[in-house]
C-alpha positions in Angstrom: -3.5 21.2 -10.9 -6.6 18.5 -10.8 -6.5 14.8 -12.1 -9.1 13.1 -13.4 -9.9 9.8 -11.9 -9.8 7.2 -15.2 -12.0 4.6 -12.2 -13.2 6.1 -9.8 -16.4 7.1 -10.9 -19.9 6.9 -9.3 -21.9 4.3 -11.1 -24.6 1.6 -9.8 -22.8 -1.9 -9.0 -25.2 -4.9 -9.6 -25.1 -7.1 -6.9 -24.0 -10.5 -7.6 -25.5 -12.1 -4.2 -29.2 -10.9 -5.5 -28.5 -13.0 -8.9 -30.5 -15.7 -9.3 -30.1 -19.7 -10.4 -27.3 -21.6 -10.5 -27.1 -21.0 -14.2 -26.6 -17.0 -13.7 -24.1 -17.5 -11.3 -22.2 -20.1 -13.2 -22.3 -17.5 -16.1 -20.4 -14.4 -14.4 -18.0 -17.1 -12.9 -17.4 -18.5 -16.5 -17.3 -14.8 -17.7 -14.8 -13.6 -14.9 -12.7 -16.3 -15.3 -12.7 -15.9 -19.3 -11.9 -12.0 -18.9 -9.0 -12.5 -16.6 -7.1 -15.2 -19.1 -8.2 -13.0 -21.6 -6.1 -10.4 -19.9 -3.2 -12.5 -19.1 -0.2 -10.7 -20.7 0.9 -7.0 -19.3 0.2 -4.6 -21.8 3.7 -3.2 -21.2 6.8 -5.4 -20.8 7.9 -6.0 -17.1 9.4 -3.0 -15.4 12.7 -4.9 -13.1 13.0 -4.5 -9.5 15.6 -2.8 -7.3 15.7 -2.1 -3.7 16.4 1.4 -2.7 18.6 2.4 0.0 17.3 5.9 1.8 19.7 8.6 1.4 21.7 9.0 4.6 21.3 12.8 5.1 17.0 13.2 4.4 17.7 17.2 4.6 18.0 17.8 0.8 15.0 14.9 0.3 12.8 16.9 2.5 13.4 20.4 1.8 10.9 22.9 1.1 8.1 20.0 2.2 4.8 20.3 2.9 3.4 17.4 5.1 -0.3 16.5 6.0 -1.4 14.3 8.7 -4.0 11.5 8.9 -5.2 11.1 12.2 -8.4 7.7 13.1 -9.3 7.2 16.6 -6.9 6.0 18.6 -4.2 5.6 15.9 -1.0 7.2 15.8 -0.5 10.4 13.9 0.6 9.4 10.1 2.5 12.3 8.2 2.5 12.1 4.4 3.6 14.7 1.8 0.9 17.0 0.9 -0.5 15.7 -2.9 -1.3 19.2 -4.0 1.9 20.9 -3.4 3.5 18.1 -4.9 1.9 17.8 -7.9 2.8 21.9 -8.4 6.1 20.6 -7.9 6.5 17.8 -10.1 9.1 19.4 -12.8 11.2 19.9 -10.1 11.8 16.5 -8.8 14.3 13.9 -10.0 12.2 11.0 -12.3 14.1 9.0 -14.6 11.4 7.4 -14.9 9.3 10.4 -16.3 5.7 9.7 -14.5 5.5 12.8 -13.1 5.7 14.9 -16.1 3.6 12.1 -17.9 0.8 11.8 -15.2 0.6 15.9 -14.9 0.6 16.3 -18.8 -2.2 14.0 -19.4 -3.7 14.3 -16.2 -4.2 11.6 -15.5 -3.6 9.3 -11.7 -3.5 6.0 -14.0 -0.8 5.2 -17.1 -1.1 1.4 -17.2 2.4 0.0 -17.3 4.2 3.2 -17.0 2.8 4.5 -14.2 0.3 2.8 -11.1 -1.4 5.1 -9.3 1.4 5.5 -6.6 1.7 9.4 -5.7 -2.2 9.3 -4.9 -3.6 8.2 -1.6 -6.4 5.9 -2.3 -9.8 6.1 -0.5 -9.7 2.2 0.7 -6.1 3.0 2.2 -8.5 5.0 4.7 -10.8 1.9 5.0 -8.3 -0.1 5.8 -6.9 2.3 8.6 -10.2 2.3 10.1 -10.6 -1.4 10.2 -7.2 -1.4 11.8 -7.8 1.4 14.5 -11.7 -0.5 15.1 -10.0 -4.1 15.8 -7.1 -2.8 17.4 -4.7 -4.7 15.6 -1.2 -4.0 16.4 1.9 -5.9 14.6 4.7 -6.3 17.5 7.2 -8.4 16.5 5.4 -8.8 13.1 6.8 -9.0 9.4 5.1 -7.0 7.2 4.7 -6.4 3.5 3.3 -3.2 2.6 2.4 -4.0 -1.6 1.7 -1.6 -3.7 3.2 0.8 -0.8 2.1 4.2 -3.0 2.7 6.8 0.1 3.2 4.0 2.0 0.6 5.0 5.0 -0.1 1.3 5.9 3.7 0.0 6.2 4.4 3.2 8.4 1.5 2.5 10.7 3.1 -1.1 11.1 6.3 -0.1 11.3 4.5 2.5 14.1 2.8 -0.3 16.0 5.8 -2.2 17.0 6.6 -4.3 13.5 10.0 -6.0 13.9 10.6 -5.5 10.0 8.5 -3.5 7.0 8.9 -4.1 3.2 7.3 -1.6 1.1 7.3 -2.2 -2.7 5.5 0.4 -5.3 6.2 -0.7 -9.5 7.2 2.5 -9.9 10.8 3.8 -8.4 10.0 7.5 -8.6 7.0 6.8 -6.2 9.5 4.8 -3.6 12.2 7.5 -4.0 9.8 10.7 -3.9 6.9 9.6 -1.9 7.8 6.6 0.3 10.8 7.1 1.4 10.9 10.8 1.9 7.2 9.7 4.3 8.8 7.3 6.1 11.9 9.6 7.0 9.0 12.4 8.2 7.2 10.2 10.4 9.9 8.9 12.1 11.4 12.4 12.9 7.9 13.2 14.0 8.3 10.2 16.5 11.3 11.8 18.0 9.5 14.7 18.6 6.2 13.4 19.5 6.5 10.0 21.4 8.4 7.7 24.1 9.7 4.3 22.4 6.4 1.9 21.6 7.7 -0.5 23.5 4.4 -2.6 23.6 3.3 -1.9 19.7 0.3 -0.1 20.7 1.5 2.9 19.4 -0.3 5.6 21.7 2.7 7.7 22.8 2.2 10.6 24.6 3.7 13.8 23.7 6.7 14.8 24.9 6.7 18.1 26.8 9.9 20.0 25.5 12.7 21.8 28.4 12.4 24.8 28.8 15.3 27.5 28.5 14.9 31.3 29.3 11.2 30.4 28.9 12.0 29.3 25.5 10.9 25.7 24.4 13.9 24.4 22.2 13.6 23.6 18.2 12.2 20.2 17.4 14.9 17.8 18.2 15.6 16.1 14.2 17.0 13.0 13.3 20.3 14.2 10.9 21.4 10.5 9.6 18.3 9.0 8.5 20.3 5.6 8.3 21.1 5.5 11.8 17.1 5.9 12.9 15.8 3.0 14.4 12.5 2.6 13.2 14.5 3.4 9.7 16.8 0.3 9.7 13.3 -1.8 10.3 12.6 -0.9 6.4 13.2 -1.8 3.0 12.2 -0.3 0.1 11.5 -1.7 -3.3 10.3 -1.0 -7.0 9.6 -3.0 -10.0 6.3 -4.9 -11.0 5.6 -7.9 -9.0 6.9 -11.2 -10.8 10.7 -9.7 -11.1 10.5 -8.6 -7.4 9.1 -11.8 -6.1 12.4 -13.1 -7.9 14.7 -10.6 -6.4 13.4 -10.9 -2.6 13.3 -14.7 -3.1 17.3 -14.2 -3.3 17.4 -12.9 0.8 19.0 -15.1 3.1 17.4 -15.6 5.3 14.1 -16.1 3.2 11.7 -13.9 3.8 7.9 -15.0 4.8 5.5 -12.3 5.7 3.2 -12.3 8.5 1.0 -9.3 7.5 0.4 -8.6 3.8 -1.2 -5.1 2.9 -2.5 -4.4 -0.4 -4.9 -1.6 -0.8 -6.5 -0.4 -4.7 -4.2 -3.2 -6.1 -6.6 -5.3 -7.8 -8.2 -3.2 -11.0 -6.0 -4.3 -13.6 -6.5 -8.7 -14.2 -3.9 -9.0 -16.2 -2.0 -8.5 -12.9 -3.7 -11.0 -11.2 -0.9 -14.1 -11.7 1.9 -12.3 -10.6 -0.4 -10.5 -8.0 -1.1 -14.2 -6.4 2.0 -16.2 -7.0 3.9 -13.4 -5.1 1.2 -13.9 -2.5 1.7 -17.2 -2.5 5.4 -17.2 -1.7 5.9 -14.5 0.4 3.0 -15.2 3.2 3.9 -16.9 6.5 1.9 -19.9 6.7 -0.3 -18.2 9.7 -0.1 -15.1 7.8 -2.7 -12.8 6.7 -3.5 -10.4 3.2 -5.5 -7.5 3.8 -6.9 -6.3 0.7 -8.8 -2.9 0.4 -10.7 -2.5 -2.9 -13.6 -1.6 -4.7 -16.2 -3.7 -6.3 -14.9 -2.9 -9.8 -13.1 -0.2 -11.3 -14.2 1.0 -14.5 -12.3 1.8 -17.4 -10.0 -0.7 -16.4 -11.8 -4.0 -16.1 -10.8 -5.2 -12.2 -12.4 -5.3 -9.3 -13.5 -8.0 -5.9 -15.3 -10.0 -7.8 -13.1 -11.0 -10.5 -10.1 -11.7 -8.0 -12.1 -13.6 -5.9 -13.3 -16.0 -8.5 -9.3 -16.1 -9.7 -8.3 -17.0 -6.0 -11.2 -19.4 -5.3 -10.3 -21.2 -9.2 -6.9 -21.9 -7.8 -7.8 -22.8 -4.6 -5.1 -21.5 -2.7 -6.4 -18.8 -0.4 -10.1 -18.3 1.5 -11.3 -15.0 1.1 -13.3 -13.6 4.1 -14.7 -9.8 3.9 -14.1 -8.4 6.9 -16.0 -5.0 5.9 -18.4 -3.5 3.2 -19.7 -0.2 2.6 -22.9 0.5 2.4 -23.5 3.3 -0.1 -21.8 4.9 -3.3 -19.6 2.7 -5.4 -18.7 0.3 -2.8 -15.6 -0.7 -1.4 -14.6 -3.7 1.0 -11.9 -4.8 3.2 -11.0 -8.4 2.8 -8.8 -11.1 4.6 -6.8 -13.8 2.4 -5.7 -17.0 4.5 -3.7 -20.0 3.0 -6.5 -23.2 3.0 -5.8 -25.6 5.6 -3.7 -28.4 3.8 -7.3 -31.0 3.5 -8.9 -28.5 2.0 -6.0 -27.7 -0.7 
């Protein structure tokens, strides 16, 4: 089974930075900010959130899977469910929420409203993963939001790397249930098999070397309550779109604040925009960081860098820095968002 890509599509990208005049450039501001309040109501009416607990025994969850692994540098191996055999798969799983049958029957990884893109690993989630594994960035001791989770590669690299705590959040619940959860559970049973405790966040365990009985190594050694894993209870797991779960984490006691916000292939829909940055807004630590990996614009859908940026920069909230830009085909970019210090606010 194939899916067509509604925006991803190869296409030349005008440069902004080669337009000329103050005039021009006051003209795609005016028109960016004009197309995004012209986009201001979801096409769809807001989908409430709910946290998901993981299912204490992950057997049934995990049976019959097929994982893949991602492996960059010196990063630690992430396992993810393989996205052909489960989109063969599809009418078999549980999905109130009907995406899967939906998405496979008009093949199709995009259904605004209904369903965001989540069972597919995006292309800047790799970018950002690079970026990571080139900076060495680890997260002990860090809180992290993994937004718009999808398989939720970037959370479970965190979580990997010493994080104290990970949220991950997807709009749709079928994505968190299927996909998320069920990836999570795999790479922490591949940690028990794989690596010591990472102890210093660094995440570079070496292999353990298994006993040996009758010159027989033993079966891989499994976690069998997926509630009782350690790296597990550092999780939570949420759906719904972003304004009603802003409301419902805003409810934790303690408050949560974030220290590391990921967000990768988030922003191509600007009608999203508000409740993308007011969650943004209250969530992040004041030191905290948002990385966001995107592409210039995606077509057929209207979003892209550009357009967010000049919605940030009109509200003056955040400084956006790029942190990396490709260099050929449609391009993509890795970007830092920072709260402004307080005179520049």
């Amino acid at each position: 089974m194939s899916f067509c890509f509604n925006f991803d599509v190869n296409a030349e990208r005008t440069n902004t930075d080669d337009v000329d005049g103050n005039e021009s450039q006051h003209s795609n501001k005016d028109y960016a900010a004009k197309h995004t309040e012209d986009s201001a109501k979801p096409a769809e009416p807001v989908k409430e959130a709910k946290e998901h607990l993981p299912p204490c025994d992950p057997h049934l969850l995990l049976k019959d899977a097929v994982t893949e692994m991602v492996t960059i540098g010196s990063l630690p191996p992430l396992y993810f469910l393989n996205e052909t055999v489960f989109e063969k798969t599809v009418f078999e799983r549980e999905d109130e929420e009907k995406i899967l049958c939906r998405a496979a029957e008009q093949r199709s990884d995009l259904i605004s409203g209904v369903y965001e893109g989540g069972l597919k690993v995006w292309e800047c989630t790799y970018d950002m993963l690079e970026l990571i594994e080139r900076d060495g960035e680890t997260f002990g001791g860090k809180a992290v939001l993994d937004l718009g989770c999808g398989a939720g590669l970037l959370g479970i690299l965190s979580l990997k790397r010493g994080a104290r705590q990970v949220h991950f959040q997807d709009y749709n619940s079928t994505v968190i249930e299927q996909l998320t959860v069920p990836n999570v559970i795999i790479n922490c049973q591949e940690d028990d098999v794989d690596s010591h405790d990472d102890k210093d966040g660094k995440g570079k365990g070496q292999k353990l070397k298994p006993e040996v009985e009758d010159g027989n190594p033993p079966p891989k050694k499994r976690a069998t309550d997926a509630s009782l894993h350690p790296l597990l209870a550092k999780c939570s797991f949420f759906s719904g779109d972003w304004s009603t779960f802003l409301s419902l984490v805003l409810k934790k006691e303690p408050p949560l604040k974030f220290d590391i916000i990921f967000s990768s292939e988030t922003i191509y829909n600007t009608s999203y925009y508000p409740a993308l940055h007011e969650t943004l807004q209250q969530l992040l630590a004041a030191d905290g960081l948002v990385y966001l990996a995107t592409k210039s614009h995606y077509f057929g859908v209207g979003g892209g860098l550009h357009l967010f940026k000049t919605y940030v920069e009109d509200r003056g909230v955040f400084t956006v820095d790029h942190l990396w830009d490709s260099e050929e085909g449609l391009q993509r970019h890795v970007v830092v968002l920072h709260f402004k210090p307080e005179k520049d606010t």
